[in-house]
TORMI-342716 format. One record per residue: residue number from 1; residue in three letters; x, y, z of N, C-alpha, C in turn. Coordinates in Angstrom, 3 decimals. Example, Ala and Ser with C-alpha at 12.3 -4.5 7.8 and 13.67 -1.06 7.14 Angstrom:
<r><k>1</k><r>ALA</r><n_xx>13.190</n_xx><n_yy>-5.690</n_yy><n_zz>7.800</n_zz><ca_xx>12.300</ca_xx><ca_yy>-4.500</ca_yy><ca_zz>7.800</ca_zz><c_xx>13.200</c_xx><c_yy>-3.300</c_yy><c_zz>7.800</c_zz></r>
<r><k>2</k><r>SER</r><n_xx>12.850</n_xx><n_yy>-2.250</n_yy><n_zz>7.080</n_zz><ca_xx>13.670</ca_xx><ca_yy>-1.060</ca_yy><ca_zz>7.140</ca_zz><c_xx>12.900</c_xx><c_yy>0.030</c_yy><c_zz>7.870</c_zz></r>
% end
This chain:
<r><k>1</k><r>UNK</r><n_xx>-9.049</n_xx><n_yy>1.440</n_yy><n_zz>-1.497</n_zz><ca_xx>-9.894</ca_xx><ca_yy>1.818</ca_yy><ca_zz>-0.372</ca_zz><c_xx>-9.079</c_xx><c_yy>1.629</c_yy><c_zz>0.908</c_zz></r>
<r><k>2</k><r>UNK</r><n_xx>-9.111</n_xx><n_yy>2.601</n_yy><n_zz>1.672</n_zz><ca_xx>-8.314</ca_xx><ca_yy>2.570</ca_yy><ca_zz>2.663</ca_zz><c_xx>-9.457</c_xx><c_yy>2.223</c_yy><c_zz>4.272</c_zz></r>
<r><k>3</k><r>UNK</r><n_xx>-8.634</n_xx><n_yy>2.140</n_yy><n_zz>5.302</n_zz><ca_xx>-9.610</ca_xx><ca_yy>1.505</ca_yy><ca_zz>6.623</ca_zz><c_xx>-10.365</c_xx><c_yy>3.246</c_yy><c_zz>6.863</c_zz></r>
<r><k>4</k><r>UNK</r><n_xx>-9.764</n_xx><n_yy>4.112</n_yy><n_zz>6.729</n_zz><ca_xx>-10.006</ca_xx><ca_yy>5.474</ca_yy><ca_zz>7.142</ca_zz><c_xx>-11.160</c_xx><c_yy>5.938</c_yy><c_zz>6.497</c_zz></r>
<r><k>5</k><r>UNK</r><n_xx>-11.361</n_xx><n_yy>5.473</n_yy><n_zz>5.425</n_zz><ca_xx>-12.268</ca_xx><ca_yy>6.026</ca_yy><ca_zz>4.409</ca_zz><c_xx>-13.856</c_xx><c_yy>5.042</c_yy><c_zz>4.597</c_zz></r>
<r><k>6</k><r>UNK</r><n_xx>-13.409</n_xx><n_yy>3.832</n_yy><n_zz>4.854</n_zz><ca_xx>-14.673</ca_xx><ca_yy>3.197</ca_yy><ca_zz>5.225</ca_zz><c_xx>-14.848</c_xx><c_yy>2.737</c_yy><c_zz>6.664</c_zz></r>
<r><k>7</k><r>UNK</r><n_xx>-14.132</n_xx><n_yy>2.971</n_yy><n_zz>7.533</n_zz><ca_xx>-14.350</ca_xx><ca_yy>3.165</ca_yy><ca_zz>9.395</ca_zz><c_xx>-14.346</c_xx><c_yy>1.046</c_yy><c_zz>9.299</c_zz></r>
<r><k>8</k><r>UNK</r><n_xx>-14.576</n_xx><n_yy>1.428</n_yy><n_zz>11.002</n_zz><ca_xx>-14.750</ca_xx><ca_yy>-0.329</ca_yy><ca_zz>11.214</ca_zz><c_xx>-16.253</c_xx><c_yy>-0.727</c_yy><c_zz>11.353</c_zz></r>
<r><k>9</k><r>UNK</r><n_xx>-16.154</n_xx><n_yy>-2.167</n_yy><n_zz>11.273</n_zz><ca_xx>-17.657</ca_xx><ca_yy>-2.752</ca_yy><ca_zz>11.377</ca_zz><c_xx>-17.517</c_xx><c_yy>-4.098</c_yy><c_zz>12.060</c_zz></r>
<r><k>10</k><r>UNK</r><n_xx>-18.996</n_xx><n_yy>-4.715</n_yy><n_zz>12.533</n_zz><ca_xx>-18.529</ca_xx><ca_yy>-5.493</ca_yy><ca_zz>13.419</ca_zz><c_xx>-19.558</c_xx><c_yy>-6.539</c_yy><c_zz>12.386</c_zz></r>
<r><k>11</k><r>UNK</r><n_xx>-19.274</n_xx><n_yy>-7.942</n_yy><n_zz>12.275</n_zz><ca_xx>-20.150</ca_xx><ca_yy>-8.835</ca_yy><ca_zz>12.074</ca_zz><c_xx>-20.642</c_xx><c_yy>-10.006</c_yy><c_zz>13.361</c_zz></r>
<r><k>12</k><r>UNK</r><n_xx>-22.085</n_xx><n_yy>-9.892</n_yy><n_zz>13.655</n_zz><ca_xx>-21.884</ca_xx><ca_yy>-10.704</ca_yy><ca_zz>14.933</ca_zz><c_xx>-23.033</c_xx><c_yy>-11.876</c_yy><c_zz>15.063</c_zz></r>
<r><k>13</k><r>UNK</r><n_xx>-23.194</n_xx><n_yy>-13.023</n_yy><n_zz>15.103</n_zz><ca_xx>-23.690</ca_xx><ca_yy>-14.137</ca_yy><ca_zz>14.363</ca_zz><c_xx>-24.042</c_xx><c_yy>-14.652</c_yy><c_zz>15.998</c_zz></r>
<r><k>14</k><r>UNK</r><n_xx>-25.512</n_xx><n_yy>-15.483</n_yy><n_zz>16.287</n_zz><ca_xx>-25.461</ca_xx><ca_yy>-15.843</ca_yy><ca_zz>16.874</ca_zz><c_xx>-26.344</c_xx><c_yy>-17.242</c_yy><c_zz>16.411</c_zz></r>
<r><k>15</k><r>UNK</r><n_xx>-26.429</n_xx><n_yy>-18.497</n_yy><n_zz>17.418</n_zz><ca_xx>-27.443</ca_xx><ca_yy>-19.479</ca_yy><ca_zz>17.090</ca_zz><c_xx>-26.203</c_xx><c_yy>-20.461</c_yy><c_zz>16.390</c_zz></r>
<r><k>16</k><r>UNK</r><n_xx>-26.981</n_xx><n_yy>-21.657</n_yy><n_zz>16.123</n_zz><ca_xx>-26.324</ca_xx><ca_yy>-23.054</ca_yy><ca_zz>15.854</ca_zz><c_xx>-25.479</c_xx><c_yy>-22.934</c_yy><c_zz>14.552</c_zz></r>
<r><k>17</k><r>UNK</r><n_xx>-25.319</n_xx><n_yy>-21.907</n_yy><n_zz>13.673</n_zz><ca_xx>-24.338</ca_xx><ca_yy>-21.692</ca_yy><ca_zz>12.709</ca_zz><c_xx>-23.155</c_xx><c_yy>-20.733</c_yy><c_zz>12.703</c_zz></r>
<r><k>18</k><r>UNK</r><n_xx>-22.909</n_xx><n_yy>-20.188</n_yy><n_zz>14.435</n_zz><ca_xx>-22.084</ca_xx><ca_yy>-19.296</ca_yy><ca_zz>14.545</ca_zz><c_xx>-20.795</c_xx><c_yy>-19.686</c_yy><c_zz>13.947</c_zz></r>
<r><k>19</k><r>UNK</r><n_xx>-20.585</n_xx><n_yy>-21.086</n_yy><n_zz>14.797</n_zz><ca_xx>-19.297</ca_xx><ca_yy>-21.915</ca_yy><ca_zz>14.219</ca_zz><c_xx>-18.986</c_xx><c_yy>-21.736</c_yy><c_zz>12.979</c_zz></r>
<r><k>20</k><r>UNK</r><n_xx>-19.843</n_xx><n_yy>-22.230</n_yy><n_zz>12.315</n_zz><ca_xx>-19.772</ca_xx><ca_yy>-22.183</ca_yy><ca_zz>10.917</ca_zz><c_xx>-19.228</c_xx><c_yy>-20.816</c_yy><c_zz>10.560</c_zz></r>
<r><k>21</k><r>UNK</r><n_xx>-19.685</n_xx><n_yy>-19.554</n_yy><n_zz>10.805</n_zz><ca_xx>-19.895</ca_xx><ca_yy>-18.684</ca_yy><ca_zz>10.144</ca_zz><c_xx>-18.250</c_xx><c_yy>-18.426</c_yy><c_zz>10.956</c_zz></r>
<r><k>22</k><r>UNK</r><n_xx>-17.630</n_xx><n_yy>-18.740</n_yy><n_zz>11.953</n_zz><ca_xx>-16.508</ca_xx><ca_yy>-18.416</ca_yy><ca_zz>12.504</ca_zz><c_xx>-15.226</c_xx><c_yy>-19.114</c_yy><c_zz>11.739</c_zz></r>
<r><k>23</k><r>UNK</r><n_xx>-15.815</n_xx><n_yy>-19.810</n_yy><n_zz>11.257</n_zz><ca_xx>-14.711</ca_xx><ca_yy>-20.658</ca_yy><ca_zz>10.285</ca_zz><c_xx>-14.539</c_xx><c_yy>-19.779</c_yy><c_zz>9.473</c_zz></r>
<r><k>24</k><r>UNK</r><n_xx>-16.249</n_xx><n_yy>-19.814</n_yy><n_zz>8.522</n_zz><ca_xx>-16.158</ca_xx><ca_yy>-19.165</ca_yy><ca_zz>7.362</ca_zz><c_xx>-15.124</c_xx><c_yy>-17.721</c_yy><c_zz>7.042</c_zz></r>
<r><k>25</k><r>UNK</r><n_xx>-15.054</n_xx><n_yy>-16.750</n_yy><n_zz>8.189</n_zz><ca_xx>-14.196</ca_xx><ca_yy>-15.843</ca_yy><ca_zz>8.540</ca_zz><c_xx>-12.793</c_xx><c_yy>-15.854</c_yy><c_zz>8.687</c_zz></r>
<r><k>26</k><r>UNK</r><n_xx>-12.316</n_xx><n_yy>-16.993</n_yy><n_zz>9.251</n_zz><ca_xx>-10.982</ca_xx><ca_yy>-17.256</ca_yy><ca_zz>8.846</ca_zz><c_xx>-10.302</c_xx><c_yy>-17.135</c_yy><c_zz>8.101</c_zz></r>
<r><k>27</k><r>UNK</r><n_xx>-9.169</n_xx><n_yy>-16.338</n_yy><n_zz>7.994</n_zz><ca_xx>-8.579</ca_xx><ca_yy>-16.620</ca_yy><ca_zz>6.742</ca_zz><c_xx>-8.648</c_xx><c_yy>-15.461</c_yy><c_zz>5.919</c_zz></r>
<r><k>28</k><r>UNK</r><n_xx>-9.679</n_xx><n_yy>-14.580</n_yy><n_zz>5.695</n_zz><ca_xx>-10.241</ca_xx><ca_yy>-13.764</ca_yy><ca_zz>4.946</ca_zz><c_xx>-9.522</c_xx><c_yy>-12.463</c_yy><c_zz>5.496</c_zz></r>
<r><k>29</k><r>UNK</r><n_xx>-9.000</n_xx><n_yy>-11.528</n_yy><n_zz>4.536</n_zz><ca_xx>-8.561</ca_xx><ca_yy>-10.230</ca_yy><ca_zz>4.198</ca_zz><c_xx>-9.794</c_xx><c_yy>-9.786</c_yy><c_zz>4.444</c_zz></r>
<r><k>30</k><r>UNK</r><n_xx>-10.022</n_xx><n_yy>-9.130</n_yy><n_zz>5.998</n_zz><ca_xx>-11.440</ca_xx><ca_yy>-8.111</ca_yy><ca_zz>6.329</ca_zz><c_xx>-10.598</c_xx><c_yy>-7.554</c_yy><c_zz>7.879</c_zz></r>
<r><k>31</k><r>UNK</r><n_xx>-10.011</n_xx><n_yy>-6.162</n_yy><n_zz>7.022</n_zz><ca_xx>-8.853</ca_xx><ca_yy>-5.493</ca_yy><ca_zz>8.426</ca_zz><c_xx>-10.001</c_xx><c_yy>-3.927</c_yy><c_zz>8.790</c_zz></r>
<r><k>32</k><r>UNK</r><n_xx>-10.991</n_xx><n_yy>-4.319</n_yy><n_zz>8.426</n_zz><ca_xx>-12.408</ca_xx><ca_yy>-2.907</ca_yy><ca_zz>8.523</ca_zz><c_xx>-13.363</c_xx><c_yy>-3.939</c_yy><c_zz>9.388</c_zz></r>
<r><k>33</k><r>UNK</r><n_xx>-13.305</n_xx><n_yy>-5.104</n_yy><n_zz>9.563</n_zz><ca_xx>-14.312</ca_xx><ca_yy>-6.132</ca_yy><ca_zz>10.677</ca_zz><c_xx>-13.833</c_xx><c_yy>-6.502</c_yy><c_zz>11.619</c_zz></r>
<r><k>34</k><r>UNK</r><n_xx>-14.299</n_xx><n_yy>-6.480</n_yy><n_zz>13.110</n_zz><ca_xx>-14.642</ca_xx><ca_yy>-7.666</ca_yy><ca_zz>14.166</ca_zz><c_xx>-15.198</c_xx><c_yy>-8.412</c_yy><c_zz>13.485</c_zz></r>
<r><k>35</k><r>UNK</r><n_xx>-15.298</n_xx><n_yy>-9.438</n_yy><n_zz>14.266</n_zz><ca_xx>-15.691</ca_xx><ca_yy>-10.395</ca_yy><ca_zz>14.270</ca_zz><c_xx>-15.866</c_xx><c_yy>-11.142</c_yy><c_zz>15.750</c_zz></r>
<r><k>36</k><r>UNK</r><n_xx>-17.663</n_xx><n_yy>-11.370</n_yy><n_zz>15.886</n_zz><ca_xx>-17.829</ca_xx><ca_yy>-12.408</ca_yy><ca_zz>16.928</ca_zz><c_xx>-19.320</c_xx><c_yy>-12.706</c_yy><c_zz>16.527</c_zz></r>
<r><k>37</k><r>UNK</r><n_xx>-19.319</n_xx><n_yy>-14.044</n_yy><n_zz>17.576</n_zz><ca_xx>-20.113</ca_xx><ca_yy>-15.037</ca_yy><ca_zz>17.472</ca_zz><c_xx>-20.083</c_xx><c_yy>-16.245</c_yy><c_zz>18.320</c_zz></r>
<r><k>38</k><r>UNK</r><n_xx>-21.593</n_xx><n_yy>-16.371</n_yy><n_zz>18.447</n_zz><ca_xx>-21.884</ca_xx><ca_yy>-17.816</ca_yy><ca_zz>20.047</ca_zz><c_xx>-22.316</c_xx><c_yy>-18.403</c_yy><c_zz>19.403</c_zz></r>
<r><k>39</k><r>UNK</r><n_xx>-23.140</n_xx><n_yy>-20.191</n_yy><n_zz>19.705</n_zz><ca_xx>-23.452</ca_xx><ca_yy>-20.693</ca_yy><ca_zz>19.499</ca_zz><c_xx>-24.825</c_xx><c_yy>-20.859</c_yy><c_zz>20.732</c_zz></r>
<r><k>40</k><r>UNK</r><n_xx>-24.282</n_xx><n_yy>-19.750</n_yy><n_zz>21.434</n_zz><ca_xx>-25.675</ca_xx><ca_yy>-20.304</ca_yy><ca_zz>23.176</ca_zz><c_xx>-25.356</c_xx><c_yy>-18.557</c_yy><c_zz>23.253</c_zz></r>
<r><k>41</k><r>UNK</r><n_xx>-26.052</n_xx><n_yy>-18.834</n_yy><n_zz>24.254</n_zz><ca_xx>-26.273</ca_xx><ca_yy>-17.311</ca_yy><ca_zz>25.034</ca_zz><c_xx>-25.257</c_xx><c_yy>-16.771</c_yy><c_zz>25.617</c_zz></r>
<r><k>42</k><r>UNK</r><n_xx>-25.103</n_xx><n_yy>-15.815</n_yy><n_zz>25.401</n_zz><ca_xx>-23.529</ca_xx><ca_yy>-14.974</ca_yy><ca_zz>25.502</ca_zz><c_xx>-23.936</c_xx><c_yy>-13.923</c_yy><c_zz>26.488</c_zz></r>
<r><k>43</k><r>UNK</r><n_xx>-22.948</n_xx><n_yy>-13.798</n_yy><n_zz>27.395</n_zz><ca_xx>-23.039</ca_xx><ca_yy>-12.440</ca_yy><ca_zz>28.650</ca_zz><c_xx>-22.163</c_xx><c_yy>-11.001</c_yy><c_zz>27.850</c_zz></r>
<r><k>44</k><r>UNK</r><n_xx>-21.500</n_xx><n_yy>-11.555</n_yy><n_zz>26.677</n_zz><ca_xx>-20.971</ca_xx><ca_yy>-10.228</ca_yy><ca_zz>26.086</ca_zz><c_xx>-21.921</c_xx><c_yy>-9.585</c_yy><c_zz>25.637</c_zz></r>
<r><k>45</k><r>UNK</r><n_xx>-21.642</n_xx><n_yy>-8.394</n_yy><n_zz>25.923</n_zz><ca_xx>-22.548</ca_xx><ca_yy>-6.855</ca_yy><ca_zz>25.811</ca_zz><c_xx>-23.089</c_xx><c_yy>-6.886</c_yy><c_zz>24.107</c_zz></r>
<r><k>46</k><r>UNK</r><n_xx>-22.129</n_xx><n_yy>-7.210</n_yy><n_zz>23.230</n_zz><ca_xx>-22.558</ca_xx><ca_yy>-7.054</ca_yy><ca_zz>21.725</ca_zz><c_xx>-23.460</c_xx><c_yy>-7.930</c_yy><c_zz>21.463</c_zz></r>
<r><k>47</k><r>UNK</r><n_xx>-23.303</n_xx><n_yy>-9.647</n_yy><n_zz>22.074</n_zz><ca_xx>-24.055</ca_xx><ca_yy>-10.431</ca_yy><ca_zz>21.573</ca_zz><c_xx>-25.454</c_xx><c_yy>-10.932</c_yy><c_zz>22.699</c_zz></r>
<r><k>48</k><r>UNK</r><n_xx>-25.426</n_xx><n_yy>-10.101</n_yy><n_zz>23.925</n_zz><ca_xx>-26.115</ca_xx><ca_yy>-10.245</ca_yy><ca_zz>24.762</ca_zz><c_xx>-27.686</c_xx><c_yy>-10.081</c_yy><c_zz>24.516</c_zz></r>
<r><k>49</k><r>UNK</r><n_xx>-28.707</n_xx><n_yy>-10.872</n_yy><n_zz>24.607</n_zz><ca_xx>-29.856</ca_xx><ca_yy>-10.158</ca_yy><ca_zz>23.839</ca_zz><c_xx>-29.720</c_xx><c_yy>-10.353</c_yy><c_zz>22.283</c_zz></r>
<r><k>50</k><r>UNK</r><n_xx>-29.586</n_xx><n_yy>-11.260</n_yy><n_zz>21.835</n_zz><ca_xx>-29.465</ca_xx><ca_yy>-11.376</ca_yy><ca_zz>20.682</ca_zz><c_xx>-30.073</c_xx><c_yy>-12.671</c_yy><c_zz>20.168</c_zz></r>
<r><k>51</k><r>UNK</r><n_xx>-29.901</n_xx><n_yy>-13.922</n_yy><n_zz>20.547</n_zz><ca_xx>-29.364</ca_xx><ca_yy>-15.440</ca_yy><ca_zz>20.742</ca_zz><c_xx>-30.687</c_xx><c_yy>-15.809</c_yy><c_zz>20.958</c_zz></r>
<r><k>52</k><r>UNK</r><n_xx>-31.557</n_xx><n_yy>-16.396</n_yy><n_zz>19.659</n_zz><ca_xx>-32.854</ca_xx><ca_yy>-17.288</ca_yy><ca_zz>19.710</ca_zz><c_xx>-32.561</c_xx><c_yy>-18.804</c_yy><c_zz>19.435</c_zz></r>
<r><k>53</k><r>UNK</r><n_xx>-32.995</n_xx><n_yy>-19.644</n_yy><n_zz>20.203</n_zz><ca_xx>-32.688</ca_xx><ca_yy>-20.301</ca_yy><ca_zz>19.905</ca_zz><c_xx>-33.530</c_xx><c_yy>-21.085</c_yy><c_zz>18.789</c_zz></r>
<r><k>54</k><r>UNK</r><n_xx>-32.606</n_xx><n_yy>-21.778</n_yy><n_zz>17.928</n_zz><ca_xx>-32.604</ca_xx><ca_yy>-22.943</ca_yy><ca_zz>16.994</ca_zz><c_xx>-32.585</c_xx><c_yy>-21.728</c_yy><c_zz>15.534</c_zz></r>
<r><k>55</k><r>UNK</r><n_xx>-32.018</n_xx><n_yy>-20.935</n_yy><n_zz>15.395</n_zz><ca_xx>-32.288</ca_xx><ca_yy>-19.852</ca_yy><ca_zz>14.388</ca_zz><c_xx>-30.615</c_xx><c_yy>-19.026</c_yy><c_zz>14.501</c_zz></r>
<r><k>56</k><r>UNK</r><n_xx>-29.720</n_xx><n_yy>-19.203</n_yy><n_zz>13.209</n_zz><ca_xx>-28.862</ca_xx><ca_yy>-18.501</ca_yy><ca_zz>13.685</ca_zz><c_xx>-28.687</c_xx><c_yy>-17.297</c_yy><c_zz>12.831</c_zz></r>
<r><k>57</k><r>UNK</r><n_xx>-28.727</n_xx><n_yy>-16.214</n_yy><n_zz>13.659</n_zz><ca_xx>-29.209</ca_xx><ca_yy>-14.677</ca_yy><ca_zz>13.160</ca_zz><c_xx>-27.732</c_xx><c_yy>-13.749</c_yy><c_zz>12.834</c_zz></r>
<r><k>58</k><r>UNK</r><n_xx>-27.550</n_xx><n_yy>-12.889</n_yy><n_zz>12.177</n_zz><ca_xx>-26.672</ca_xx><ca_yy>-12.065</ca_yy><ca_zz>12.369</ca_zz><c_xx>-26.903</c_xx><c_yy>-10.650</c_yy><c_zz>11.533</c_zz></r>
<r><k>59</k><r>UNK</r><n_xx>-25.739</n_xx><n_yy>-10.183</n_yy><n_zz>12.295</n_zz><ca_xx>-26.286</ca_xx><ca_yy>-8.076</ca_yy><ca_zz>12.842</ca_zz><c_xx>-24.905</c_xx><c_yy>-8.014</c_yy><c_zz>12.122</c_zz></r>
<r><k>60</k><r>UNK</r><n_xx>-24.509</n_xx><n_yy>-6.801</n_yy><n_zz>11.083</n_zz><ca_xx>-23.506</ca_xx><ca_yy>-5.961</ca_yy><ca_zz>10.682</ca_zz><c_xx>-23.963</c_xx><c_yy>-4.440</c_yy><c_zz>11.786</c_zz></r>
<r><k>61</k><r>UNK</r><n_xx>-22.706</n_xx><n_yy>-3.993</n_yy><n_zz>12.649</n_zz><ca_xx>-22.954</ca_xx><ca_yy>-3.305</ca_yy><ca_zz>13.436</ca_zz><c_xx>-21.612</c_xx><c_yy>-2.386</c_yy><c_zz>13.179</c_zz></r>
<r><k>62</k><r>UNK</r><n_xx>-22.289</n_xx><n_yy>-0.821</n_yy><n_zz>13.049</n_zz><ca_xx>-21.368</ca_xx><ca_yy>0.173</ca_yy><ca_zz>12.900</ca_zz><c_xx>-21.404</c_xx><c_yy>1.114</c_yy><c_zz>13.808</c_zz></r>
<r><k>63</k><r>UNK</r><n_xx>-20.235</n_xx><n_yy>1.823</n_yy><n_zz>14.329</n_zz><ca_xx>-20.933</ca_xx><ca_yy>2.796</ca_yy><ca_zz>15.454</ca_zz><c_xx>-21.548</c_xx><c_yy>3.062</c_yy><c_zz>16.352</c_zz></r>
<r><k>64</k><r>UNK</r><n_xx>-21.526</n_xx><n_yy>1.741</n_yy><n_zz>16.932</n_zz><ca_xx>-22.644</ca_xx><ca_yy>1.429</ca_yy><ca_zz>18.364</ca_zz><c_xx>-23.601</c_xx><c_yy>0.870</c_yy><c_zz>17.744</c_zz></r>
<r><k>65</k><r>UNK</r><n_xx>-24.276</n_xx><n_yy>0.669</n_yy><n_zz>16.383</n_zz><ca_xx>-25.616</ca_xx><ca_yy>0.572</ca_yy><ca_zz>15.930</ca_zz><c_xx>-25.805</c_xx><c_yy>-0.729</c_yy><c_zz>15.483</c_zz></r>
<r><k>66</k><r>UNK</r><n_xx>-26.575</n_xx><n_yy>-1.889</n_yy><n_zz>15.511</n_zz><ca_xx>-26.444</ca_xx><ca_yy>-2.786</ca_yy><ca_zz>14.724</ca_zz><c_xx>-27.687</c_xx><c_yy>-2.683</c_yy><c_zz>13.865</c_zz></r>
<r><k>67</k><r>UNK</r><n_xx>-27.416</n_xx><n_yy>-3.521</n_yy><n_zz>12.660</n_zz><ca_xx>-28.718</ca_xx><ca_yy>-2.955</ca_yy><ca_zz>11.605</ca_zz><c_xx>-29.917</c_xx><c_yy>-4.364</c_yy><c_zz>12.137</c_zz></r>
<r><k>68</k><r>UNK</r><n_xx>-30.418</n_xx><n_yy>-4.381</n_yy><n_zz>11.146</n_zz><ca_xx>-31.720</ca_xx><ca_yy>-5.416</ca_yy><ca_zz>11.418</ca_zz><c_xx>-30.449</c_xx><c_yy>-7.019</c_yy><c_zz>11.346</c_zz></r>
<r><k>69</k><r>UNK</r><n_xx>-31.490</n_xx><n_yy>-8.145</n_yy><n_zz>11.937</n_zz><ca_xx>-31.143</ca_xx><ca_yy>-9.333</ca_yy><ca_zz>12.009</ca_zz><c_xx>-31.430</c_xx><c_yy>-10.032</c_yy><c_zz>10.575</c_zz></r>
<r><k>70</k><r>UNK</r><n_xx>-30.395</n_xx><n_yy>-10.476</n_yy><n_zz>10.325</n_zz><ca_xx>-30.525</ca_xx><ca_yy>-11.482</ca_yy><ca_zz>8.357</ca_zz><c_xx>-30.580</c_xx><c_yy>-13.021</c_yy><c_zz>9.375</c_zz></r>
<r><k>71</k><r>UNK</r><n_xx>-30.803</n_xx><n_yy>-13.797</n_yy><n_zz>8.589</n_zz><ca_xx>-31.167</ca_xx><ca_yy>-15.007</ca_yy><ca_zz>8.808</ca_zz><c_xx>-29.560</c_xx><c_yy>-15.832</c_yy><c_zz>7.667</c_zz></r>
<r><k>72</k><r>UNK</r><n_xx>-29.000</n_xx><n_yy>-14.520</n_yy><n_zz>6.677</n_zz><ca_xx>-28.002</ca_xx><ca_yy>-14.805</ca_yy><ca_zz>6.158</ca_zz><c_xx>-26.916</c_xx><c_yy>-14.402</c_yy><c_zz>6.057</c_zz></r>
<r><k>73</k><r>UNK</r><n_xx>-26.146</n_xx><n_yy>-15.174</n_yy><n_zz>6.962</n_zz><ca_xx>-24.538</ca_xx><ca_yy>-14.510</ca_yy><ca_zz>7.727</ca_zz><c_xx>-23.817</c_xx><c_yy>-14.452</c_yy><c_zz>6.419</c_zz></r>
<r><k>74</k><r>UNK</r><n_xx>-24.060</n_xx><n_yy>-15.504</n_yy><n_zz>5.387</n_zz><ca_xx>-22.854</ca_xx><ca_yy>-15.700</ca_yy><ca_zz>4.544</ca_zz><c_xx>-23.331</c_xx><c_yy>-14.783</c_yy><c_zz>3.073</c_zz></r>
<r><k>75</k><r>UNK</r><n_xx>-24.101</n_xx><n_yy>-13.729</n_yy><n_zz>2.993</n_zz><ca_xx>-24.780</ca_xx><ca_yy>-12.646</ca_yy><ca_zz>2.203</ca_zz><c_xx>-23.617</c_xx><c_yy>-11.352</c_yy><c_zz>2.986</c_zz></r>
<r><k>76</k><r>UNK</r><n_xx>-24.075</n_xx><n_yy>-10.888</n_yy><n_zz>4.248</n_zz><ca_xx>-23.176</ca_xx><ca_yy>-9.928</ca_yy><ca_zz>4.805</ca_zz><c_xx>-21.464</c_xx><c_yy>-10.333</c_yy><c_zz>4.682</c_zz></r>
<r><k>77</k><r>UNK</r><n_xx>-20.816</n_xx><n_yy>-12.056</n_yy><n_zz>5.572</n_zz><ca_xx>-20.033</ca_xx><ca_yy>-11.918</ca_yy><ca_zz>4.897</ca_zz><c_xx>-19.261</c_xx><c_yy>-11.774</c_yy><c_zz>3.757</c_zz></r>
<r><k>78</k><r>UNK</r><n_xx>-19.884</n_xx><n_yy>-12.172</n_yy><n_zz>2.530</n_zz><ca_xx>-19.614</ca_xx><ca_yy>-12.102</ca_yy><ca_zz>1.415</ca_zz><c_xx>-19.384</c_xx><c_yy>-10.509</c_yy><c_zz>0.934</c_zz></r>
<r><k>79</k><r>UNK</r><n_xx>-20.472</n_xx><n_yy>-9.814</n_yy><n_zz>1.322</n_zz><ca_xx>-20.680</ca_xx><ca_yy>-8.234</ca_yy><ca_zz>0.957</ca_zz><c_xx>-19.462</c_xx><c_yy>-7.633</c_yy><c_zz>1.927</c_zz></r>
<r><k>80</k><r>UNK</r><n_xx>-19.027</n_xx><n_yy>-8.007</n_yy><n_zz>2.669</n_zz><ca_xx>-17.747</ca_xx><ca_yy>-7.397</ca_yy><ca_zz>3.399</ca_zz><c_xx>-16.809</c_xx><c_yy>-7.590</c_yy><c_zz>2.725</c_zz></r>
<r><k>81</k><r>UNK</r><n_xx>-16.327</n_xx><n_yy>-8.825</n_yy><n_zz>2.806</n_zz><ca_xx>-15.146</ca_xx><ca_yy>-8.999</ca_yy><ca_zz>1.750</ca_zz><c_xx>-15.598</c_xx><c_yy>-8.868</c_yy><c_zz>0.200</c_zz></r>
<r><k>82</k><r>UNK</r><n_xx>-15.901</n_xx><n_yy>-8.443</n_yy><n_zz>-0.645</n_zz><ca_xx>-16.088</ca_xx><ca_yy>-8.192</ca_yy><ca_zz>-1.598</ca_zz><c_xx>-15.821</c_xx><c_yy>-6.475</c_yy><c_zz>-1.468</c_zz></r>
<r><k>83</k><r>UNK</r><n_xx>-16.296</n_xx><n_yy>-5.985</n_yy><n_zz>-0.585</n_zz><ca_xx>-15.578</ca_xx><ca_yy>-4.469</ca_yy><ca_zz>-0.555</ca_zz><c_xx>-14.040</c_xx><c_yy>-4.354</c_yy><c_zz>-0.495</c_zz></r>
<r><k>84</k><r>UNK</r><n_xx>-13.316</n_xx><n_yy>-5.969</n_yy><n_zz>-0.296</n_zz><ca_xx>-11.588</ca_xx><ca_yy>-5.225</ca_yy><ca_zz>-0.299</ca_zz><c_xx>-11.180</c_xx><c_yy>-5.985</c_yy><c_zz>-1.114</c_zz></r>
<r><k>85</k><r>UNK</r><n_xx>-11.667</n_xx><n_yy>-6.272</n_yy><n_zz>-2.103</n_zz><ca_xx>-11.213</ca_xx><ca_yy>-7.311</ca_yy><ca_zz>-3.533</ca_zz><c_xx>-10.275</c_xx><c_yy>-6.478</c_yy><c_zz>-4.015</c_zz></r>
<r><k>86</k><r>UNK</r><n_xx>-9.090</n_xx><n_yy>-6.712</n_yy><n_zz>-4.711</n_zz><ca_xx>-8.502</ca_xx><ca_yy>-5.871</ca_yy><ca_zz>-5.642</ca_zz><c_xx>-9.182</c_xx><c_yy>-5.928</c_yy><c_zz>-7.024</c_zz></r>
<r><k>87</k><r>UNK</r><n_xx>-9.734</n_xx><n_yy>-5.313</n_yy><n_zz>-7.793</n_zz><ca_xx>-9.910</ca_xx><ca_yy>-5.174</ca_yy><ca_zz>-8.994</ca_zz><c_xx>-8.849</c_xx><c_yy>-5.705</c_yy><c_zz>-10.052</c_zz></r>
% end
């Protein structure tokens, strides 16, 4: 699978497990993702409007679009990297 064939995507995490979920990203073979994430209220445009507090939410966003809010960052990340596994 090449980057061309499946475009880019953004994963963007906000609330008291961003950290976490910023770690969790480290490290990881995902050259088709951004990646961002706050822990407080963010003036960046992606994560602006996003950020409830005591709840940490996250959006897979393609194309300007982000989909609905999961309550489970580490379901989407997992489903990202699992698309560039080698067989």
């Amino acid at each position: 699978m090449f980057l061309e064939d499946r475009g880019a995507a953004t994963l963007a995490v906000t609330g008291p497990g961003a950290g976490d979920f910023l770690a969790a990203s480290a490290g990881r073979f995902l050259p088709h993702l951004r990646i961002a994430g706050s822990a407080g209220p963010s003036k960046v445009a992606l994560l602006a409007d996003k950020f409830v507090a005591d709840r940490t939410l996250a959006w897979r966003c393609e194309a300007g679009t982000c989909g609905l809010p999961s309550e489970d960052w580490r379901a989407l990340l997992e489903a990202e990297t699992a698309a560039w596994r080698v067989a």
